[in-house]
C-alpha positions as CSV (number, residue, x, y, z in Angstrom):
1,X,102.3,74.5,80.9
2,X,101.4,71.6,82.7
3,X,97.7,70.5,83.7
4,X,95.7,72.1,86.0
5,X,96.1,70.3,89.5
6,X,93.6,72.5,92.0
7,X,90.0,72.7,90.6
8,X,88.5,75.3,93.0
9,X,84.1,74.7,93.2
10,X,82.6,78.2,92.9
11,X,79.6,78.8,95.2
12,X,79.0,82.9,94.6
13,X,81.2,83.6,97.6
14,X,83.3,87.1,97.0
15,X,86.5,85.1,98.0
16,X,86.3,82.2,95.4
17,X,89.0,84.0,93.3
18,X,91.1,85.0,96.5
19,X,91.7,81.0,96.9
20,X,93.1,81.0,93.6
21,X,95.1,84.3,94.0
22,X,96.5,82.2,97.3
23,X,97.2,79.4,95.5
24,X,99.1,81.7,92.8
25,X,101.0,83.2,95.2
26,X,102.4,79.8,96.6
27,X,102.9,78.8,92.8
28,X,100.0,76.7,91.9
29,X,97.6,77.3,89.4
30,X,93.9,76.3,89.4
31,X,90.5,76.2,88.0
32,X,87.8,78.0,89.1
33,X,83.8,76.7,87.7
34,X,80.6,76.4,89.1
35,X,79.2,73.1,89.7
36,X,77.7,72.3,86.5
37,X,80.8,73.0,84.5
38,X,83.0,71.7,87.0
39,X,81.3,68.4,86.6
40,X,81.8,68.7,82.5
41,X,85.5,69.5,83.4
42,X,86.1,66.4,85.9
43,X,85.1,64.5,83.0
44,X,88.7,65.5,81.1
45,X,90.7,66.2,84.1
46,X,92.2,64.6,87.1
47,X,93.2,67.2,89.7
48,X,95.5,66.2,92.3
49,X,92.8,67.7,94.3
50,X,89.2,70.3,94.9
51,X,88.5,73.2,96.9
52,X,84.9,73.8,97.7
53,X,84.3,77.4,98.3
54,X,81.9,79.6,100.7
55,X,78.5,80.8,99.2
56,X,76.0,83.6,100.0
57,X,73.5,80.6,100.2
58,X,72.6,78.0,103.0
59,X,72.9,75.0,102.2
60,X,69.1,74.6,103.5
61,X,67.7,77.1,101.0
62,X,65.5,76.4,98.2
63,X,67.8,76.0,95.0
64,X,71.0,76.1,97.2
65,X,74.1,74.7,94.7
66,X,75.4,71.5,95.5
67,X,77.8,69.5,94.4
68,X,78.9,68.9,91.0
69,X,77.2,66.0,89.0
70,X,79.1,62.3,89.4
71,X,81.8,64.0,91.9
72,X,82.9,61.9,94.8
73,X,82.7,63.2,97.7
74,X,84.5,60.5,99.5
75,X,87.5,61.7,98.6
76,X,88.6,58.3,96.8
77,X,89.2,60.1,93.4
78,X,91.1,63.3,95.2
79,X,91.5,65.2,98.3
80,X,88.9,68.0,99.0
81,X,89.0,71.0,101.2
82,X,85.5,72.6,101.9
83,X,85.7,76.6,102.8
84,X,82.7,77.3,104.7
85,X,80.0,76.8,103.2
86,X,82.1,73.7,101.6
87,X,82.4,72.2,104.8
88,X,78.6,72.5,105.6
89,X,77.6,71.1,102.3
90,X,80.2,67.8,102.9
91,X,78.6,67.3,106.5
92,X,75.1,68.3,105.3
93,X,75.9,65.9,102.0
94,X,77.1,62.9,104.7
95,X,74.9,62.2,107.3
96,X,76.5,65.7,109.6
97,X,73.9,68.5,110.9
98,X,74.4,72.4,109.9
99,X,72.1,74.8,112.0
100,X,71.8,78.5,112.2
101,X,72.9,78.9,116.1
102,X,72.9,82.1,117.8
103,X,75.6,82.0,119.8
104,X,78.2,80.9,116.4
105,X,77.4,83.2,113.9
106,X,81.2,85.0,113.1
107,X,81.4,88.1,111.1
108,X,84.9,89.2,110.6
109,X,88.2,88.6,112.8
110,X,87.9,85.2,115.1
111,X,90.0,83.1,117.2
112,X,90.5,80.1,116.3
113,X,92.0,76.7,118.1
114,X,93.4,74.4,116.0
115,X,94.9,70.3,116.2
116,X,98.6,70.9,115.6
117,X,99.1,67.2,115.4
118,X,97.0,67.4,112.1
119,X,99.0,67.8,109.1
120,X,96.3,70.6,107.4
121,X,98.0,72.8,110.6
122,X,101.5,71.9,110.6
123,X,103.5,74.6,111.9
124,X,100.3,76.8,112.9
125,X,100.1,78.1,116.1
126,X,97.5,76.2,118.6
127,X,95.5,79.6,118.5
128,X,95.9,81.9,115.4
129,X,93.7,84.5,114.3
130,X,91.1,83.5,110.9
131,X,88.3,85.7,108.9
132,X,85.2,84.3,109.2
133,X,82.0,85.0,107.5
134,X,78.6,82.5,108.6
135,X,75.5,82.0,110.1
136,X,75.4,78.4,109.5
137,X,77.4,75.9,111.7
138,X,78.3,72.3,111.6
139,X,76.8,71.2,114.8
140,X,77.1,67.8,114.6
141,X,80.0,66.2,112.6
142,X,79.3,63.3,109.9
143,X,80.0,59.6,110.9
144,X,83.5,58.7,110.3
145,X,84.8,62.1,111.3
146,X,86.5,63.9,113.8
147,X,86.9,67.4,114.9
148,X,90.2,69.1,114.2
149,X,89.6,73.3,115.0
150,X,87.2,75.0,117.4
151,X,85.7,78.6,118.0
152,X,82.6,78.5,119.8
153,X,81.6,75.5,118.1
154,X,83.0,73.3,115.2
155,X,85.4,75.4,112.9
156,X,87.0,72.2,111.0
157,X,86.2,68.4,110.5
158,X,88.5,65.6,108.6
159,X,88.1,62.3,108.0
160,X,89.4,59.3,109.4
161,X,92.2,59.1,106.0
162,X,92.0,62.6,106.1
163,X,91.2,62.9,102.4
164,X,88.0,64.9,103.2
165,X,88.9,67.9,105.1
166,X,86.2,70.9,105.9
167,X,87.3,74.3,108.0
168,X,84.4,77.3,108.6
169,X,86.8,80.4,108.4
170,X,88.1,81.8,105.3
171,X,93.0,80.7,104.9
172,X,92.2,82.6,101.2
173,X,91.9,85.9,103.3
174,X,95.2,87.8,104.5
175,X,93.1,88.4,107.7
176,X,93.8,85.1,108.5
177,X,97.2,85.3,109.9
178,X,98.2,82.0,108.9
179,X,96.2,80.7,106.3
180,X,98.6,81.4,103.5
181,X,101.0,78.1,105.9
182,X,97.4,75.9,106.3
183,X,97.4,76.0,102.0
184,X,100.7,75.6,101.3
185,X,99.9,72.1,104.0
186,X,97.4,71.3,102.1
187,X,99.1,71.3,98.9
188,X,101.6,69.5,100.3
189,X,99.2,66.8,101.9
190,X,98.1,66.6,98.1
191,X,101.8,66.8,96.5
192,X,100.6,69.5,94.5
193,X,104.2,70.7,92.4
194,X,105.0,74.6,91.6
195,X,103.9,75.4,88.3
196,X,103.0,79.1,88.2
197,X,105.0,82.4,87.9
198,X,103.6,85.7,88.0
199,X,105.9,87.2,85.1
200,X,104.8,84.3,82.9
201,X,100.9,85.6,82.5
202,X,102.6,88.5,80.8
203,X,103.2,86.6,77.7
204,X,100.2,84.8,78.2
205,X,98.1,87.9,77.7
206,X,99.8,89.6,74.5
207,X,99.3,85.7,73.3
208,X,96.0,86.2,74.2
209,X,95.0,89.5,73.1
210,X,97.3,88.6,69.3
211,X,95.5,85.3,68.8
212,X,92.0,86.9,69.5
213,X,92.5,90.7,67.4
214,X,94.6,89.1,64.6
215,X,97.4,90.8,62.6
216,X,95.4,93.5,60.9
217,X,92.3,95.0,63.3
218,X,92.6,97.4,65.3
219,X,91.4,97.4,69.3
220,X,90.3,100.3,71.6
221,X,91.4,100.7,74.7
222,X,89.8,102.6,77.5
223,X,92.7,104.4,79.7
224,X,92.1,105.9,82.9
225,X,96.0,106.9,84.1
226,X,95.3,104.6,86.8
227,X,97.6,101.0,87.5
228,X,95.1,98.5,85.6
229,X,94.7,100.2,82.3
230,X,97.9,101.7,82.3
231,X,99.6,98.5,82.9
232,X,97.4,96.7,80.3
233,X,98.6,99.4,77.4
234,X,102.6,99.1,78.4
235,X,101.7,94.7,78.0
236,X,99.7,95.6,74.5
237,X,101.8,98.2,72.9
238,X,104.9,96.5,72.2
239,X,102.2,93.9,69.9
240,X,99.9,96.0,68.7
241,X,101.5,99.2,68.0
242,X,99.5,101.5,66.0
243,X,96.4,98.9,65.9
244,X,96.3,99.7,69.7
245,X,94.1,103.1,70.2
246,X,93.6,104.6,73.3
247,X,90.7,106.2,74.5
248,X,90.4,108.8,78.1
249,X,87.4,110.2,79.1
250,X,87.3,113.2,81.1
251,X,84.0,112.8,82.6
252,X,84.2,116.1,85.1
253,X,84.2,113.8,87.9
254,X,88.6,113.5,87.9
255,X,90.7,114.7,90.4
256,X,92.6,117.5,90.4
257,X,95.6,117.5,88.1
258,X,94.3,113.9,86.9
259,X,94.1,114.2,83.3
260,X,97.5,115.6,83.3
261,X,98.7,113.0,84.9
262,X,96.9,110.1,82.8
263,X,98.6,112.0,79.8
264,X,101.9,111.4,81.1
265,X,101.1,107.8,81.8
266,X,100.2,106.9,78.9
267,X,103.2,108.0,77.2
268,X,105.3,106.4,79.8
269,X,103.3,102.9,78.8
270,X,104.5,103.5,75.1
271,X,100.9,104.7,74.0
272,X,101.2,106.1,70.1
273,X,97.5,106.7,69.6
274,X,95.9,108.7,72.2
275,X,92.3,110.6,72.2
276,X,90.8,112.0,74.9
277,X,87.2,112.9,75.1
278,X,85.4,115.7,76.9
279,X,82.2,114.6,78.3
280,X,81.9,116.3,81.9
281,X,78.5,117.9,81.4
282,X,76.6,114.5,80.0
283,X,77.8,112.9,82.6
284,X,77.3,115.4,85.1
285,X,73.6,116.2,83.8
286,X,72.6,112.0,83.3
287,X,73.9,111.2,86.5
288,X,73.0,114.0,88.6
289,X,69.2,112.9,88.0
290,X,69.7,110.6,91.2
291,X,71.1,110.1,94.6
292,X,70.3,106.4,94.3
293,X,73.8,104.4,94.2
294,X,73.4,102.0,92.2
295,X,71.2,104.6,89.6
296,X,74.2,106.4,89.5
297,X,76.2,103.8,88.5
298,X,73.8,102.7,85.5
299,X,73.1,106.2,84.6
300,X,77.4,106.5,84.1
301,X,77.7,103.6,82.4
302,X,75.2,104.6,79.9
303,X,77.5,107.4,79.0
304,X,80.1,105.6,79.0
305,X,79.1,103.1,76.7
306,X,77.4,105.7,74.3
307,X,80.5,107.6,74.4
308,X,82.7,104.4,73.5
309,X,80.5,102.9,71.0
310,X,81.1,106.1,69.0
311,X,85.0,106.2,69.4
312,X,85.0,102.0,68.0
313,X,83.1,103.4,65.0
314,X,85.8,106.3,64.4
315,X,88.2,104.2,64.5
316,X,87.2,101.4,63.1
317,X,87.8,99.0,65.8
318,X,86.5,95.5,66.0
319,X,87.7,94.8,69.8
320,X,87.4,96.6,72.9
321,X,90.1,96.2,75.5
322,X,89.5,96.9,79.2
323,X,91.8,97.0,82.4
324,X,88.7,95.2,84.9
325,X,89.9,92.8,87.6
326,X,88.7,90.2,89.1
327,X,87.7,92.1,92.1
328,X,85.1,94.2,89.6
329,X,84.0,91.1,88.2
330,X,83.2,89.5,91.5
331,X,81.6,92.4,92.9
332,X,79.4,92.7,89.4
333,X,78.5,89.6,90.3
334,X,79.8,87.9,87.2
335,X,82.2,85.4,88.5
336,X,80.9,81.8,88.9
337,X,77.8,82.5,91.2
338,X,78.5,85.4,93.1
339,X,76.0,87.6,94.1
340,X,75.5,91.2,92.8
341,X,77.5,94.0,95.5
342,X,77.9,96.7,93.2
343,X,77.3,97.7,89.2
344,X,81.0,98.5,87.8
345,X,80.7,100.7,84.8
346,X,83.2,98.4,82.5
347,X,81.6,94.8,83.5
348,X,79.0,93.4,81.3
349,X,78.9,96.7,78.9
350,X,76.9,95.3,75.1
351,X,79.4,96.2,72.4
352,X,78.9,95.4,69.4
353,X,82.3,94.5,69.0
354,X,84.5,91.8,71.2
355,X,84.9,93.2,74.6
356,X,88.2,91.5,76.2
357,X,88.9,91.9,79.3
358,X,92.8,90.3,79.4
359,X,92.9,91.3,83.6
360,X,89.4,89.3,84.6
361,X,91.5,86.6,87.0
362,X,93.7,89.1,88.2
363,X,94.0,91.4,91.3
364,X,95.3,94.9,91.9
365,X,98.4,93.3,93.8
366,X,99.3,91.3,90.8
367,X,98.8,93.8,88.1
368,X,100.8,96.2,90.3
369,X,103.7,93.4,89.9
370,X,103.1,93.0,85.9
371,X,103.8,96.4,86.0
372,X,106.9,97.0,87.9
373,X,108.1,93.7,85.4
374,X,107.1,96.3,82.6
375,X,109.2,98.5,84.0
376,X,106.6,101.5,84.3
377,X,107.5,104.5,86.8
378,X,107.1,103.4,90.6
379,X,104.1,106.4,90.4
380,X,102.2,104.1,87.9
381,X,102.0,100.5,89.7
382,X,102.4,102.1,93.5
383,X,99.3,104.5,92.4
384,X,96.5,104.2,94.7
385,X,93.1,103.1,93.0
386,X,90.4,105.5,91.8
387,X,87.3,104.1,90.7
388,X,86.1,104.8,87.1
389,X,83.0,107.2,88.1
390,X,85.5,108.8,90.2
391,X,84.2,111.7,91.7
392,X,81.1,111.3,91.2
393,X,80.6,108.6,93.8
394,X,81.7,110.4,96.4
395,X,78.7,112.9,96.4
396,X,76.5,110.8,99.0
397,X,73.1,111.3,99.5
398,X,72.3,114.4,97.3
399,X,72.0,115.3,93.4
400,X,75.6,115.7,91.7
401,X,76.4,119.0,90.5
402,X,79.7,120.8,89.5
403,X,79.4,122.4,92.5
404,X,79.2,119.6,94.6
405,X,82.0,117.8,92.5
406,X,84.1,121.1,92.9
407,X,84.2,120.9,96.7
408,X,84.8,117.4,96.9
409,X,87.8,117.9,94.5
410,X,88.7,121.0,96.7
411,X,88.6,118.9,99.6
412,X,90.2,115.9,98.3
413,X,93.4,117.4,97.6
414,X,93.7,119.1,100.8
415,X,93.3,115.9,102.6
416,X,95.8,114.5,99.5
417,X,98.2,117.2,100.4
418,X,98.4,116.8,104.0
419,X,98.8,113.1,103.5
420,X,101.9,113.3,101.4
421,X,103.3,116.1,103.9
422,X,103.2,113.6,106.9
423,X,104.8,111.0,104.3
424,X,101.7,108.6,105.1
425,X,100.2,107.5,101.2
426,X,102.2,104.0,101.2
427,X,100.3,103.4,104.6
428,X,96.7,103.5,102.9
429,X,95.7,101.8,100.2
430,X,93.0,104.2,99.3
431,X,91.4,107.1,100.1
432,X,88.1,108.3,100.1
433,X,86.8,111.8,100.5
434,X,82.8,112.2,100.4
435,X,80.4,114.8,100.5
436,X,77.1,113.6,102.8
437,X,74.4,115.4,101.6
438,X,73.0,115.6,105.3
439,X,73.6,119.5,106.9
440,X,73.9,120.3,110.2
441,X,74.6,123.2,111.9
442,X,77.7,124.6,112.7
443,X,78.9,127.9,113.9
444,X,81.8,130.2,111.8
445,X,82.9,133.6,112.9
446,X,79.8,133.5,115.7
447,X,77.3,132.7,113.1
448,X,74.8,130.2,112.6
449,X,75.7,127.9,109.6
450,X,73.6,125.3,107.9
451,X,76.5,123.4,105.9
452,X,77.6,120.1,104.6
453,X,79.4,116.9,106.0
454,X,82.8,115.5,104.9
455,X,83.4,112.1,105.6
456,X,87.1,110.8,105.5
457,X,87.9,106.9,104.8
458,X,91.2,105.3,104.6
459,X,91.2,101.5,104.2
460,X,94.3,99.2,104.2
461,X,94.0,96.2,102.2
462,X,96.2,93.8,99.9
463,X,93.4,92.3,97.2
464,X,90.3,94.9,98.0
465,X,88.5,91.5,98.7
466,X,88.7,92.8,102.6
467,X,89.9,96.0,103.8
468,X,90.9,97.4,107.5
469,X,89.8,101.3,108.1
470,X,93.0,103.1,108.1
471,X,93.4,105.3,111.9
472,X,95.0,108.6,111.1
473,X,97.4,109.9,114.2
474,X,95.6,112.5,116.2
475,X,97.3,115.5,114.8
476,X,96.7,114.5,111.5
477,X,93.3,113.6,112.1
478,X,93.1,117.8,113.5
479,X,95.2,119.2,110.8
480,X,92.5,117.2,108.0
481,X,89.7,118.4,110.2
482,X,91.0,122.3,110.0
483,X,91.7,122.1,106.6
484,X,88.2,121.3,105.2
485,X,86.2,123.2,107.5
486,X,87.6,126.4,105.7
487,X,85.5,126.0,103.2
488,X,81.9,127.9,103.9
489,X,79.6,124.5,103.1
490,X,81.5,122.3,105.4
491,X,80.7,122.2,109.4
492,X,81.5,118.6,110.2
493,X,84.2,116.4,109.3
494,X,83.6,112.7,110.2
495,X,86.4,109.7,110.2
496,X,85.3,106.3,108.9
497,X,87.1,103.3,109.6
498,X,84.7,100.7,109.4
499,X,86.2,97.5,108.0
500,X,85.2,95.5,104.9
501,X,83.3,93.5,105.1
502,X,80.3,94.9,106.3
503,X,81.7,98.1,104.2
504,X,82.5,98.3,100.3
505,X,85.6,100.8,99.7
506,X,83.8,103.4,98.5
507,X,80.4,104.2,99.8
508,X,78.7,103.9,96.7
């Protein structure tokens, strides 16, 4: 392959890897470091051009990053595009001004007016919608540069040889209606050259995976039924074979008809070695000692690991293979910088063993298209995600119990059923049904109730990054409604469409 050409600047913010997802999808590949090893890397390299990327930080905060060590930021060496807070680091870096105005704080969908005659908007629209995500502005614009996009205040800055470009929404984002075009300008304003196909990372990763597990050890594999690790065992089975063993835990918190289901995927992914492990009431009495989100999660994952670290010993194993993405990473906050959202039970685990994680720069998108290349059933890559602790994250607010997992299971495949009836599951992306441990009271059969909430959440998204809520038609919204009051716990059933951000998917 040839040399890297995009070195991407990672700052912490959650979209850093959606730049280079972008930049995949136009056929480009990149780099992704934090400052201090992208200054070791500049060293070695010469990219035909850096992308500076958003950050959780201010660039007025104590320890905020900056730039990387030696790099020049007058674009002489390459071109650079600053994201956010890229662009307020450049203008706070040369001699600009970045406040914290009231009236230009954007949080979500924006409007934004762009130069046309510029070549970074080429074939944008004068207005076009953009994602945005700041408090800080640019307020005033370094010498030696002009204004090129507007919302309410600056929204993009170039220089006079336009070799230093800065915009404050977010082109990574599919919100942004036409980011994707501003990118693909930008590569071409940097004669950037197609180097990237999504087929070839295939290869790549049995490559990987063979070079790193050798010709005679054997490596575990955690399988949940669902798209990542299913798709990850079809790629690893044809190399490994035998040396490939594949471990399901049934941890009480599955669907209904799950298990079945991840039995029948795994075969179809050419899976020889298969154990499955019953461990529903540790998890169910370790977890359910909290209502605490993020207890929860630690409280799974130390079953988890306990359980795994016992399978690697039974089999021998000196490698542990896992289907995470780079959305789990991110959110885990173990890409670059980023900043802790959510503990994922298969991120940063201690084995004692290797623990490879083949997926870590990919999204759910991509891995969906590695597996229609790998020519799995449509009902393995077009699967909507579940997340590993399953169920048992969708008991809000109150100890989980097999009771309470029961009637959210109940519940979810009613909602599941009348979904498929109205021929709606390739409109949502996921689906979330909850149990609120807040009761209310209701009235059945002229009686006073004291029962339980359900909350419904749909989302529609492309890389889980960011996520629209999902509006059910009103008749479907009745016909859910009807359907899950019948059971005696339930009085309310409450529709949640909130977007992300400021939502996660999943509400724990």
């Amino acid at each position: 392959m040839q040399e890297i050409q995009i070195l991407i600047v990672d700052y912490g913010s959650q979209y850093t890897l959606v730049i280079g997802r972008s930049l995949r999808e136009l056929g480009v590949r990149s780099a992704i470091l934090p400052p201090e090893k992208a200054s070791s890397w500049l060293k070695t390299n010469n990219p035909k051009a850096v992308i500076l990327s958003g950050s959780n930080y201010s660039v007025h905060n104590d320890g905020a990053p900056t730039l990387p060590a030696d790099f020049d930021i007058s674009g002489k060496s390459y071109p650079i595009l600053g994201v956010c807070y890229g662009m307020q680091l450049i203008a706070h870096l040369s001699g600009g001004t970045v406040e914290r105005p009231h009236d230009h704080r954007e949080y979500g969908p924006a409007k934004v007016k762009v130069d046309t005659n510029h070549p970074l908007f080429k074939n944008v629209h004068e207005e076009t919608d953009v994602w945005a995500s700041h408090g800080d502005t640019v307020v005033k614009l370094p010498e030696g540069f002009r204004e090129i996009a507007t919302t309410s205040g600056i929204a993009g800055m170039t220089s006079v040889d336009n070799r230093v470009l800065g915009i404050q929404f977010h082109p990574e984002v599919v919100d942004s209606v036409e980011g994707k075009v501003m990118l693909q300008n930008f590569l071409d304003m940097t004669k950037c050259e197609k180097d990237w196909n999504p087929t070839d990372i295939i290869k790549e990763i049995q490559e990987e995976v063979l070079k790193e597990v050798g010709s005679e050890k054997t490596a575990l594999l955690g399988v949940s039924g669902g798209v990542d690790s299913t798709t990850l065992a079809a790629l690893l089975a044809p190399v490994l074979g035998e040396r490939l063993v594949c471990v399901a835990i049934d941890t009480g918190g599955l669907r209904e008809g799950e298990l079945a289901e991840l039995k029948v995927n795994a075969e179809s992914a050419g899976v020889k070695n298969l154990i499955v492990v019953d461990a529903g009431e540790e998890f169910i009495n370790n977890v359910g000692t909290t209502i605490d989100a993020q207890e929860k999660r630690m409280k799974f994952r130390d079953v988890y690991k306990r359980i795994f670290d016992e399978q690697i010993k039974k089999a021998g194993a000196s490698f542990i293979l896992q289907g995470t993405l780079a959305t789990d990473i991110i959110e885990s906050g173990g890409a670059g910088e980023s900043a802790l959202i959510k503990t994922h039970h298969n991120v940063g685990l201690d084995f004692e063993v290797s623990d490879l994680h083949p997926f870590r720069n990919l999204f759910k998108y991509e891995v969906r298209e590695l597996g229609k290349a790998l020519k799995l059933p449509p009902a393995v890559y077009e699967r909507n995600p579940f997340p590993g602790p399953g169920l048992f994250l969708r008991v809000v607010g109150t100890p989980v119990s097999k009771e309470h997992i029961d009637l959210v299971r109940e519940a979810d495949k009613a909602v599941t059923d009348i979904i498929k009836a109205h021929k709606l599951e390739k409109e949502i992306s996921q689906l979330i049904v909850a149990l609120l441990g807040v009761k209310s009271v209701g009235v059945k059969g002229d009686e006073r109730v004291y029962g339980y909430m359900l909350a419904i959440r749909a989302v529609v998204t492309v890389d889980f990054m960011t996520a629209k809520g999902y509006h059910f038609p009103d008749s479907v919204v009745d016909e859910i409604t009807s359907a899950c009051v019948r059971h005696k716990e339930i009085v309310r059933v409450l529709f949640d469409m909130t977007p992300k951000p400021p939502a996660t998917t999943e509400f724990e």
